[in-house]
N, CA, C and O atoms as a Tripos MOL2 file, in Angstrom:
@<TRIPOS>MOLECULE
protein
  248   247    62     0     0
PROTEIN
NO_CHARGES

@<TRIPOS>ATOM
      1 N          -4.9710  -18.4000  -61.7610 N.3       1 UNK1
      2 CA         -4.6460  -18.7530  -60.3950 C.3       1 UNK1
      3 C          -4.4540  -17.5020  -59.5460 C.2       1 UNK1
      4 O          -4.8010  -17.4360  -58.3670 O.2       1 UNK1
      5 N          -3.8480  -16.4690  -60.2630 N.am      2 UNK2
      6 CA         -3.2950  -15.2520  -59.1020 C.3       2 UNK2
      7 C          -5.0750  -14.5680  -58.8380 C.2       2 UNK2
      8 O          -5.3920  -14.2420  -57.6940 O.2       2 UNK2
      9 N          -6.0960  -14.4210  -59.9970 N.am      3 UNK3
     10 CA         -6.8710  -13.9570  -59.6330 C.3       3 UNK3
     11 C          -7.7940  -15.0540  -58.1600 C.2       3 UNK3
     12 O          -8.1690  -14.4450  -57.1580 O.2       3 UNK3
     13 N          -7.9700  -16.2070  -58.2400 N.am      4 UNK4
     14 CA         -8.4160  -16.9940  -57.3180 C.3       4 UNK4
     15 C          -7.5110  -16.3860  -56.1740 C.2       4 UNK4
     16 O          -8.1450  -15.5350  -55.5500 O.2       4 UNK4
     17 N          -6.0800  -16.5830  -55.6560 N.am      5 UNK5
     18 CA         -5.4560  -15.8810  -54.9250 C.3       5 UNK5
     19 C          -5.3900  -14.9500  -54.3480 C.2       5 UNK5
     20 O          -4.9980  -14.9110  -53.1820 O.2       5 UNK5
     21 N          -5.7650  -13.9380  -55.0340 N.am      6 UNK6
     22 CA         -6.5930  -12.4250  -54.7280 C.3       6 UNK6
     23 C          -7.7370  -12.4850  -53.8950 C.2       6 UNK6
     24 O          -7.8770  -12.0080  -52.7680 O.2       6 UNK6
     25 N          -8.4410  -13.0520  -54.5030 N.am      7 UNK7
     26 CA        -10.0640  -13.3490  -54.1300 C.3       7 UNK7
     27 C         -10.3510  -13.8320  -52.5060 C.2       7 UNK7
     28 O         -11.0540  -13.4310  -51.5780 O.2       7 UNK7
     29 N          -9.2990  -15.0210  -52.7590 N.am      8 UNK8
     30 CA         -8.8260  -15.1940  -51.0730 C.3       8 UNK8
     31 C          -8.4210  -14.8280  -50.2240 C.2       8 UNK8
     32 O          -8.4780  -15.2760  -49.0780 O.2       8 UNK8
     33 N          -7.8730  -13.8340  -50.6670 N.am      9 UNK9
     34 CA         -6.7420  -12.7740  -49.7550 C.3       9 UNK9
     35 C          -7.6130  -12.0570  -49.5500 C.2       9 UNK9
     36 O          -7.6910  -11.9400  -48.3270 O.2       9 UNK9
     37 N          -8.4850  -11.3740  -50.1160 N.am     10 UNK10
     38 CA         -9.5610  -10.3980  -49.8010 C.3      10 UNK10
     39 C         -10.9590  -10.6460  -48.9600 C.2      10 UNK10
     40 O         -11.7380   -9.8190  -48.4880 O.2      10 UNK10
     41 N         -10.9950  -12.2900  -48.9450 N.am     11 UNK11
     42 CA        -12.1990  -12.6570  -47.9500 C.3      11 UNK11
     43 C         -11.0890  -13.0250  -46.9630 C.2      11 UNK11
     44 O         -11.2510  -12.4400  -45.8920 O.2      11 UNK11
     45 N         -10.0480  -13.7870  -46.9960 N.am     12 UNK12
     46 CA         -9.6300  -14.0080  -45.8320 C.3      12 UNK12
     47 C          -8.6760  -13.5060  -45.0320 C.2      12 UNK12
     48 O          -8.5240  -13.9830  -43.9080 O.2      12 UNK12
     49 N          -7.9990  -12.6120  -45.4250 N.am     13 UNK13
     50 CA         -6.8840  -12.0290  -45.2700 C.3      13 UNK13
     51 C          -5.3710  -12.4170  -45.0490 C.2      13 UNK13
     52 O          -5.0990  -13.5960  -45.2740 O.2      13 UNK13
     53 N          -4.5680  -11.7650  -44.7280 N.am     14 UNK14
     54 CA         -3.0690  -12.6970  -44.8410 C.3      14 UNK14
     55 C          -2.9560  -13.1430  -44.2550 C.2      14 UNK14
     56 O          -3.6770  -12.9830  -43.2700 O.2      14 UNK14
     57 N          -1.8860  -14.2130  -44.2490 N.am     15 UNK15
     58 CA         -1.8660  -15.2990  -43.0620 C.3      15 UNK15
     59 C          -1.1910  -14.7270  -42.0380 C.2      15 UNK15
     60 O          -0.4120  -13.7830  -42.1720 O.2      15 UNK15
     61 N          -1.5990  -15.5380  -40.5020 N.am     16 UNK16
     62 CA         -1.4260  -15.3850  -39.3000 C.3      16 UNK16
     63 C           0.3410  -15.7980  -39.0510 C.2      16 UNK16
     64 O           0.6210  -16.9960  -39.0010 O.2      16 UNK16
     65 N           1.0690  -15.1260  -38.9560 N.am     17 UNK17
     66 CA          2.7270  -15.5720  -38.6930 C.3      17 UNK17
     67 C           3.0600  -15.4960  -37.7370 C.2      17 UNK17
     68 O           4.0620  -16.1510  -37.4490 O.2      17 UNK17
     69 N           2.3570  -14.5790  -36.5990 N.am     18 UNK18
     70 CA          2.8300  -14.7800  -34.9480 C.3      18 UNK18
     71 C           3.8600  -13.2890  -35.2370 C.2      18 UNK18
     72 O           4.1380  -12.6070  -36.2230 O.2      18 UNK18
     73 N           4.2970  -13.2680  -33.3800 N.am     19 UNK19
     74 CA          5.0540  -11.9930  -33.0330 C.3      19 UNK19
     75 C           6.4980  -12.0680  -33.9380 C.2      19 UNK19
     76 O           7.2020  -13.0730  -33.8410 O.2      19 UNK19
     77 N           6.7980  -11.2080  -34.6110 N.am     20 UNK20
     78 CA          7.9140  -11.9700  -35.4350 C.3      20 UNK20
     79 C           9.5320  -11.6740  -34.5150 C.2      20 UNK20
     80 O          10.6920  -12.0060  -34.7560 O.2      20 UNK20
     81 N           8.6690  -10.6430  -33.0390 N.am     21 UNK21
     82 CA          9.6890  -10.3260  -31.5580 C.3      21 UNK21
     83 C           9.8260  -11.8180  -30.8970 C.2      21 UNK21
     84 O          10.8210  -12.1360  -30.2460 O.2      21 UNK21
     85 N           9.1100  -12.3910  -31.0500 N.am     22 UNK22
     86 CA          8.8450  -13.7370  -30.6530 C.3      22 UNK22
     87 C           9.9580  -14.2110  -30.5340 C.2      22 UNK22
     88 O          10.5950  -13.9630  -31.5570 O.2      22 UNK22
     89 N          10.7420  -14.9660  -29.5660 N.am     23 UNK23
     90 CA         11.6250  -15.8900  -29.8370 C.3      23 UNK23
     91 C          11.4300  -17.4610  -30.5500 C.2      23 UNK23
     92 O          10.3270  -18.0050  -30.5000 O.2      23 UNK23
     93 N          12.3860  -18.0040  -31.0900 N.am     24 UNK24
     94 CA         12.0900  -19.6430  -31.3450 C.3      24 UNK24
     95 C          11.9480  -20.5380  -30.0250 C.2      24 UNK24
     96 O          12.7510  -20.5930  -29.0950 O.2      24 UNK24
     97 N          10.6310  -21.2860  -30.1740 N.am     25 UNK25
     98 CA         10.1510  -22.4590  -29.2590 C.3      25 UNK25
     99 C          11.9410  -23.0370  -29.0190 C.2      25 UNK25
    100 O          12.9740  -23.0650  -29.6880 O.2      25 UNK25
    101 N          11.5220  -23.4050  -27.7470 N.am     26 UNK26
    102 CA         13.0340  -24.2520  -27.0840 C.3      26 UNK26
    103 C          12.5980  -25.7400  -27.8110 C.2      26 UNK26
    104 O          11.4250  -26.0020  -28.0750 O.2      26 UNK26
    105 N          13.7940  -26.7190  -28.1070 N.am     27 UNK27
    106 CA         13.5370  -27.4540  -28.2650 C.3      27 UNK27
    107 C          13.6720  -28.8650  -27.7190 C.2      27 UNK27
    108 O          14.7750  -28.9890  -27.1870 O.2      27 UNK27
    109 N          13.0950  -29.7390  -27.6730 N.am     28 UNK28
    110 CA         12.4830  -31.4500  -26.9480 C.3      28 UNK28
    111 C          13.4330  -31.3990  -26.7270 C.2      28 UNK28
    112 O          14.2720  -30.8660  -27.4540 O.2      28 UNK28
    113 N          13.7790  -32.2020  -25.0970 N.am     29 UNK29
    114 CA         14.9140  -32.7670  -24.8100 C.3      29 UNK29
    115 C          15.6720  -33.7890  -25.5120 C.2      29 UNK29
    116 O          15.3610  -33.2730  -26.5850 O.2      29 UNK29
    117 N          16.2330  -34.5630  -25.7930 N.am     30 UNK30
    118 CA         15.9690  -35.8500  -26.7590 C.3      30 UNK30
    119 C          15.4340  -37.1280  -25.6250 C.2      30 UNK30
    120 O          15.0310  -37.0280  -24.4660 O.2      30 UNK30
    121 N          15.5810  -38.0490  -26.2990 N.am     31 UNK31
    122 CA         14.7980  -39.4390  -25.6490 C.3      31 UNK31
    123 C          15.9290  -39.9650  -24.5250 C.2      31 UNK31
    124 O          17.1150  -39.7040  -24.7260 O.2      31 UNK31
    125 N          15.5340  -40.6800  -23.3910 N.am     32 UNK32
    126 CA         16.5620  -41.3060  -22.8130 C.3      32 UNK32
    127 C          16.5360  -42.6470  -23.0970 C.2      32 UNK32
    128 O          15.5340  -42.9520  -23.7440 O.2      32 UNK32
    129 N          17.3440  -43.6460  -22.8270 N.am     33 UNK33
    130 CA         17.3880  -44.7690  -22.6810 C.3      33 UNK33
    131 C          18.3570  -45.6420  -24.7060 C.2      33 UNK33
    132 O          19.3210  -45.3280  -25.4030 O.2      33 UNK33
    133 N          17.6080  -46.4010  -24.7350 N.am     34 UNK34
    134 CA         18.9310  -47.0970  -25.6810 C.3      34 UNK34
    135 C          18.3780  -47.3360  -26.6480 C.2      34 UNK34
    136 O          17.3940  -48.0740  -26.6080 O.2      34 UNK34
    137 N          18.8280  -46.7880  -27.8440 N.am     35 UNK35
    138 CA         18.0420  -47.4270  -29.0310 C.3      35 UNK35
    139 C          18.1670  -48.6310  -29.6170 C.2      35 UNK35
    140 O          19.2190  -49.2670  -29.6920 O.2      35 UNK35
    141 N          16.6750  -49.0960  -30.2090 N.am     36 UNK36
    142 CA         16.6930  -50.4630  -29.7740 C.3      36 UNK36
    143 C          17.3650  -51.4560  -31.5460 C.2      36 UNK36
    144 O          17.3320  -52.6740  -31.7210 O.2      36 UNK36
    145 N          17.7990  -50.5730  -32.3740 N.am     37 UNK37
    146 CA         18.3570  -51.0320  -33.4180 C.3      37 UNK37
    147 C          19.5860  -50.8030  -33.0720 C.2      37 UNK37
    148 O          19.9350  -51.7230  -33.8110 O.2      37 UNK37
    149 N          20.8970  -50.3150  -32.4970 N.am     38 UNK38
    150 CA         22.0810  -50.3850  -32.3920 C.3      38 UNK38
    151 C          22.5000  -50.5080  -30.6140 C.2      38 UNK38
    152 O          23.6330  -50.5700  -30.1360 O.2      38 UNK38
    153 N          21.4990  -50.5150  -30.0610 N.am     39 UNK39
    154 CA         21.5590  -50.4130  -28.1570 C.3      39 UNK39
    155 C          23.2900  -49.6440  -27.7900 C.2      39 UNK39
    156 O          24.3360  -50.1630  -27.4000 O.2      39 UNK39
    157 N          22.8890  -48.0800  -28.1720 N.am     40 UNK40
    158 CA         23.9710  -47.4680  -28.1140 C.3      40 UNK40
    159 C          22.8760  -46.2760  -27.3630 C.2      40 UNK40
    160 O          21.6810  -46.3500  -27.6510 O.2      40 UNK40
    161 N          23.3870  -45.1340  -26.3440 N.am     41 UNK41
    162 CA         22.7150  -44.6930  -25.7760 C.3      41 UNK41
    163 C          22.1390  -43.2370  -26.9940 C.2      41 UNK41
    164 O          22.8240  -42.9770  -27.9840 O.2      41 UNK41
    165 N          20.9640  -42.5310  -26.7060 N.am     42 UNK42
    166 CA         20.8570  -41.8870  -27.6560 C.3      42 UNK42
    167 C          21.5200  -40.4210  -27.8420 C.2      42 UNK42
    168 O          21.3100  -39.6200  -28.7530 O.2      42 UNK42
    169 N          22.3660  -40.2960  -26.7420 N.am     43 UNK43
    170 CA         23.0800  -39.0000  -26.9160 C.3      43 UNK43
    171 C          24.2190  -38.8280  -28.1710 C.2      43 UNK43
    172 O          24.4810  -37.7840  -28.7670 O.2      43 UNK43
    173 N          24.8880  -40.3390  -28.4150 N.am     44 UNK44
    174 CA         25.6610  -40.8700  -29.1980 C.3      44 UNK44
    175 C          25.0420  -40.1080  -30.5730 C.2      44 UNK44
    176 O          25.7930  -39.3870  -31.2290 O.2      44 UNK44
    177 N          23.4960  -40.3230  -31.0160 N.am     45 UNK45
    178 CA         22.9290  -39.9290  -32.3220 C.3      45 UNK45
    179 C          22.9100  -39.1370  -33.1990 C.2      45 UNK45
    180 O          23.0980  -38.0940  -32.5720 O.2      45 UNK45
    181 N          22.7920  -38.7910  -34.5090 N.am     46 UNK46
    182 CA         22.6750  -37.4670  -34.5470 C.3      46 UNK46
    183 C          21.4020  -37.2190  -35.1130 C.2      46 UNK46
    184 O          20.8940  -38.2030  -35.6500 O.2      46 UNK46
    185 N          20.5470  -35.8400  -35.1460 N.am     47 UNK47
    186 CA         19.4380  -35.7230  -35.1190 C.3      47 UNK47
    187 C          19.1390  -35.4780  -36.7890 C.2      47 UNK47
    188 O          20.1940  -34.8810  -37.0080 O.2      47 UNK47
    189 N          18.8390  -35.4910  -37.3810 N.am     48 UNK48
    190 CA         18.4640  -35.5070  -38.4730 C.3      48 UNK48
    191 C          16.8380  -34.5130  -39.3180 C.2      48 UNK48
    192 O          15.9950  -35.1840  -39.9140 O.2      48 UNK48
    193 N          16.6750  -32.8420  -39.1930 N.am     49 UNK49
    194 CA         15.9690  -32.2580  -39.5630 C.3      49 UNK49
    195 C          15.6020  -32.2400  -41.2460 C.2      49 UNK49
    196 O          15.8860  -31.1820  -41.8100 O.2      49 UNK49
    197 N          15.2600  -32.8520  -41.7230 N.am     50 UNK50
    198 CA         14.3910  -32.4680  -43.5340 C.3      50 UNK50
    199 C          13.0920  -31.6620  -42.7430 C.2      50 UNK50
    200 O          12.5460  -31.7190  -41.6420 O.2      50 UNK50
    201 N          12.9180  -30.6840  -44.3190 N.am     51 UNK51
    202 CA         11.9160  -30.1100  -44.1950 C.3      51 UNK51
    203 C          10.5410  -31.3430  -44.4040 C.2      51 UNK51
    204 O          10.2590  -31.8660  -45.4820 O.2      51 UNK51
    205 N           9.9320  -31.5680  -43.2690 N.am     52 UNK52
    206 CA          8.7390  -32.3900  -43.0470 C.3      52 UNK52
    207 C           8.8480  -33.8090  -42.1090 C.2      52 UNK52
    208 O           7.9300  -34.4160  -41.5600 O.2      52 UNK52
    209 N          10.3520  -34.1260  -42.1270 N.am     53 UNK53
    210 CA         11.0300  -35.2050  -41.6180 C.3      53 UNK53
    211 C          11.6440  -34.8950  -40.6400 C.2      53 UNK53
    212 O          12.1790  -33.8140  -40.8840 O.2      53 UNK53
    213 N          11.9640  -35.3430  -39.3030 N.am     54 UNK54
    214 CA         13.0710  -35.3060  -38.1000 C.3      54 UNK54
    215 C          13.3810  -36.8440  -37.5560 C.2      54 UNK54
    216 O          12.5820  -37.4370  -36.8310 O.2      54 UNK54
    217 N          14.2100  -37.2190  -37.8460 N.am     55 UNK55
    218 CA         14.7830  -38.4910  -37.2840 C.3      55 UNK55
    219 C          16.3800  -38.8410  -37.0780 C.2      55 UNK55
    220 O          17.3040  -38.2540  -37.6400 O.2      55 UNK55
    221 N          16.4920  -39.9200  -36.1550 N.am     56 UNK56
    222 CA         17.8520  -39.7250  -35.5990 C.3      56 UNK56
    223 C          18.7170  -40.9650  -36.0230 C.2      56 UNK56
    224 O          18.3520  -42.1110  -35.7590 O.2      56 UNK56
    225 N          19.8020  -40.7020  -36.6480 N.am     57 UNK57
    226 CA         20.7100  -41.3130  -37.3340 C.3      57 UNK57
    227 C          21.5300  -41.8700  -36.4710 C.2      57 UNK57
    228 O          21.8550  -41.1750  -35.5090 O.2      57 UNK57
    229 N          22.0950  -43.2970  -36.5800 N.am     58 UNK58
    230 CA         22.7760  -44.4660  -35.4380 C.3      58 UNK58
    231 C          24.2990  -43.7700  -35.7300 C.2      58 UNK58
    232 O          24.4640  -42.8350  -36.5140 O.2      58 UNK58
    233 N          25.1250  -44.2640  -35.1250 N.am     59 UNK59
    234 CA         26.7640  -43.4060  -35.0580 C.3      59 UNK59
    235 C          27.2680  -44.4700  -35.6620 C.2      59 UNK59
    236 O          26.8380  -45.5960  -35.4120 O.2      59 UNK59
    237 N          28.3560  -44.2210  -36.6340 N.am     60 UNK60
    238 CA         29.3300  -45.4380  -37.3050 C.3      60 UNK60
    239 C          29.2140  -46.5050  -36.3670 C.2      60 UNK60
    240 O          28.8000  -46.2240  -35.2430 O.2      60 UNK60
    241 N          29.5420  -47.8050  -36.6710 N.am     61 UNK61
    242 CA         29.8200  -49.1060  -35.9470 C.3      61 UNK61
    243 C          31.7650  -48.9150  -36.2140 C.2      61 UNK61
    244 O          32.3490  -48.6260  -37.2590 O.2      61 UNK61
    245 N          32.2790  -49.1750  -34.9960 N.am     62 UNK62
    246 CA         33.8450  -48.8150  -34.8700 C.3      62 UNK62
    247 C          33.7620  -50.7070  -35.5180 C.2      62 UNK62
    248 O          34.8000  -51.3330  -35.7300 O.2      62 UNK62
@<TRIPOS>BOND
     1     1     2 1
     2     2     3 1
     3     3     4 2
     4     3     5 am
     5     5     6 1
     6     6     7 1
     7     7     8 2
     8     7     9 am
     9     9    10 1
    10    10    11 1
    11    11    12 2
    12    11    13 am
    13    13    14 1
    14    14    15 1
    15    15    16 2
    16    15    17 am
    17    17    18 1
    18    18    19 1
    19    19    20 2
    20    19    21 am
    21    21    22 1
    22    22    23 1
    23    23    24 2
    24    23    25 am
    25    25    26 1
    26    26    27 1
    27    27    28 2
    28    27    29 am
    29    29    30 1
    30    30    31 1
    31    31    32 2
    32    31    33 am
    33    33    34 1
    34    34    35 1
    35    35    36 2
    36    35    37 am
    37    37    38 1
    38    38    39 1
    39    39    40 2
    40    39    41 am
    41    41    42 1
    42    42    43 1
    43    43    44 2
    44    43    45 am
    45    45    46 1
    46    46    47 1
    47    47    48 2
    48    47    49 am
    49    49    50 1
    50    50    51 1
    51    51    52 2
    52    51    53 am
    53    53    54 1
    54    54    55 1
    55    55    56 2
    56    55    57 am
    57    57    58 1
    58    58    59 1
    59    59    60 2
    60    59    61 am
    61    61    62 1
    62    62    63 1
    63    63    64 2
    64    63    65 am
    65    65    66 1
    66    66    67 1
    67    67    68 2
    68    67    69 am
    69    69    70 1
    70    70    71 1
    71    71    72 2
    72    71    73 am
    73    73    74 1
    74    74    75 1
    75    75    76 2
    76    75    77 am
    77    77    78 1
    78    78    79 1
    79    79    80 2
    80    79    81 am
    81    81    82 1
    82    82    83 1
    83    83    84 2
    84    83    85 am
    85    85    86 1
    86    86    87 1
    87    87    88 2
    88    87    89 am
    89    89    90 1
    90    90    91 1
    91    91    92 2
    92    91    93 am
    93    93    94 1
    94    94    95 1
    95    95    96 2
    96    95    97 am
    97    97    98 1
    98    98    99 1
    99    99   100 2
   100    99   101 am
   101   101   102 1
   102   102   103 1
   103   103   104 2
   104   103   105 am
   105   105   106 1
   106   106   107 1
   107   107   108 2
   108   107   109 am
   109   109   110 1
   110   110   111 1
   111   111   112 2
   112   111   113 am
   113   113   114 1
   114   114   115 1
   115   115   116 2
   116   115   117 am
   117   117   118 1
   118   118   119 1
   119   119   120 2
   120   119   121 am
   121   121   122 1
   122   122   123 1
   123   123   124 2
   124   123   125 am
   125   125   126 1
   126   126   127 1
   127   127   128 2
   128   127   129 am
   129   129   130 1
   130   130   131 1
   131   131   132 2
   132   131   133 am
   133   133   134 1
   134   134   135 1
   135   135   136 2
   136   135   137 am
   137   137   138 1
   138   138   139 1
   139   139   140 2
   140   139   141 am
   141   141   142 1
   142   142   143 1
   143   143   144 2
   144   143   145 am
   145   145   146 1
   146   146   147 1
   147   147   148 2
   148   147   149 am
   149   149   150 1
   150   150   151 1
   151   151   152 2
   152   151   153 am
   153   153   154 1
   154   154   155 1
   155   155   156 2
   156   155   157 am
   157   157   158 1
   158   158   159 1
   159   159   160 2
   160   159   161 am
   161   161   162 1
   162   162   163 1
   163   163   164 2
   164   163   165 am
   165   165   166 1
   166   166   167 1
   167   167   168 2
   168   167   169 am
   169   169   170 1
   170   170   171 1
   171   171   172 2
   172   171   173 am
   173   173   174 1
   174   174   175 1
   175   175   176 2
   176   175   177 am
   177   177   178 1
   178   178   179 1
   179   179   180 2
   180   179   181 am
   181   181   182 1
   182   182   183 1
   183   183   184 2
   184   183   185 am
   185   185   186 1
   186   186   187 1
   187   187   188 2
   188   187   189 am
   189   189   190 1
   190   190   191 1
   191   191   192 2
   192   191   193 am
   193   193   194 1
   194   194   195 1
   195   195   196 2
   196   195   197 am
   197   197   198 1
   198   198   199 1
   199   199   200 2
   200   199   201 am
   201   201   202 1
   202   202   203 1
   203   203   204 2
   204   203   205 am
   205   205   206 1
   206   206   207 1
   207   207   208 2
   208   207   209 am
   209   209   210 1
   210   210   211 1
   211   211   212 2
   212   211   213 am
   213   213   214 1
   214   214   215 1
   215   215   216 2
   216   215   217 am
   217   217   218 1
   218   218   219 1
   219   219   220 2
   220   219   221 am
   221   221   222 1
   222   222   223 1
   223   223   224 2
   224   223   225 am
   225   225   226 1
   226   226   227 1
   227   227   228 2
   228   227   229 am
   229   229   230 1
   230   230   231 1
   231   231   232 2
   232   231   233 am
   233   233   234 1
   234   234   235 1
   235   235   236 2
   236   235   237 am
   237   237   238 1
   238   238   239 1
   239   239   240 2
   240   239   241 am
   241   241   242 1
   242   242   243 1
   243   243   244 2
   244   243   245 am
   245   245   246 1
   246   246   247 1
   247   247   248 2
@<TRIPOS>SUBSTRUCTURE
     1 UNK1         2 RESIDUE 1 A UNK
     2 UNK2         6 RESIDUE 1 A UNK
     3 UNK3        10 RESIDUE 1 A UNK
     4 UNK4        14 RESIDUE 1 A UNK
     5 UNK5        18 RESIDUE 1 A UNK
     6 UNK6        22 RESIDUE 1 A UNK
     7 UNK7        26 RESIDUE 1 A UNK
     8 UNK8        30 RESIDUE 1 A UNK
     9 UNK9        34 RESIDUE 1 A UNK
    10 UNK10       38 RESIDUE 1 A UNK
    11 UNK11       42 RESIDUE 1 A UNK
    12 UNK12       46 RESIDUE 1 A UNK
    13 UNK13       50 RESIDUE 1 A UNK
    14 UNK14       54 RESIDUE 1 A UNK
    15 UNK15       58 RESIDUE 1 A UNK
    16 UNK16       62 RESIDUE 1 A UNK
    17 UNK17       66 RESIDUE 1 A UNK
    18 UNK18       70 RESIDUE 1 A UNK
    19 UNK19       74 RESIDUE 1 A UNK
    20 UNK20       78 RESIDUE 1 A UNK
    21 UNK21       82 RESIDUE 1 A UNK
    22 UNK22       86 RESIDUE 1 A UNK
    23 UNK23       90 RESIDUE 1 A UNK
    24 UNK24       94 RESIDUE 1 A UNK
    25 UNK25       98 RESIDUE 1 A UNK
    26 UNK26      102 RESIDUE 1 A UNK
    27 UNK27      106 RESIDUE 1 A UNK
    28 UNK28      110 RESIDUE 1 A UNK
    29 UNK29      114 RESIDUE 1 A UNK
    30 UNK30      118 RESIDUE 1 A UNK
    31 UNK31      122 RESIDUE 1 A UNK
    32 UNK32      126 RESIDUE 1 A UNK
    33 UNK33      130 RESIDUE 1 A UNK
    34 UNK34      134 RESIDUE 1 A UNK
    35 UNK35      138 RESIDUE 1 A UNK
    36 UNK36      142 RESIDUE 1 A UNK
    37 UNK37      146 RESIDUE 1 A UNK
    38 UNK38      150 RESIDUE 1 A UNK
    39 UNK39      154 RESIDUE 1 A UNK
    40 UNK40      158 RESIDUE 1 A UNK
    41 UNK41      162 RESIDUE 1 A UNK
    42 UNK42      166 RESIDUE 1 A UNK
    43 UNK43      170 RESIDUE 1 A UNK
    44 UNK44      174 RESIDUE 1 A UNK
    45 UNK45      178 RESIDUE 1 A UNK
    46 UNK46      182 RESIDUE 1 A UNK
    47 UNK47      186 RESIDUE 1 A UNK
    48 UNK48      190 RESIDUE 1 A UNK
    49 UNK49      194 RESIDUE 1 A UNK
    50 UNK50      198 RESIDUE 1 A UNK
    51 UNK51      202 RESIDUE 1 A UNK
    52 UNK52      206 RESIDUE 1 A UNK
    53 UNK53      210 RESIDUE 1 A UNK
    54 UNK54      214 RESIDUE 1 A UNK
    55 UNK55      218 RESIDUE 1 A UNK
    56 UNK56      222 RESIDUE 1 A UNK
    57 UNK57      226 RESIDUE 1 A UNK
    58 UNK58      230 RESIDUE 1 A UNK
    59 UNK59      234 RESIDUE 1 A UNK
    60 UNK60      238 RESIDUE 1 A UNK
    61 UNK61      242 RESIDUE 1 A UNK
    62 UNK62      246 RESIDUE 1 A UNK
């Protein structure tokens, strides 16, 4: 495998990573209006990042 790896690295070269001066992208505002499984507004939520996954978690029921 490392030799295939090589081989690639040498036709294609290393990968492209960007300015690493770069700052991080700002991020999405969140959504407005009410979500429609607990109709609680969505600021209430919390956001929920996995690596590959982003979704937003409903707040306890009091």
């Amino acid at each position: 495998m490392a030799r295939f790896e090589r081989a690639l690295l040498s036709v294609m070269g290393p990968p492209q990573l960007g300015d690493p001066d770069e700052p991080a992208p700002a991020l999405a505002p969140p959504p407005a209006g009410r979500c429609p499984k607990c109709r609680t507004s969505y600021e209430h939520h919390e956001v929920v990042r996995d690596p590959g996954l982003t979704y937003l978690r409903c707040p306890p029921v009091d």
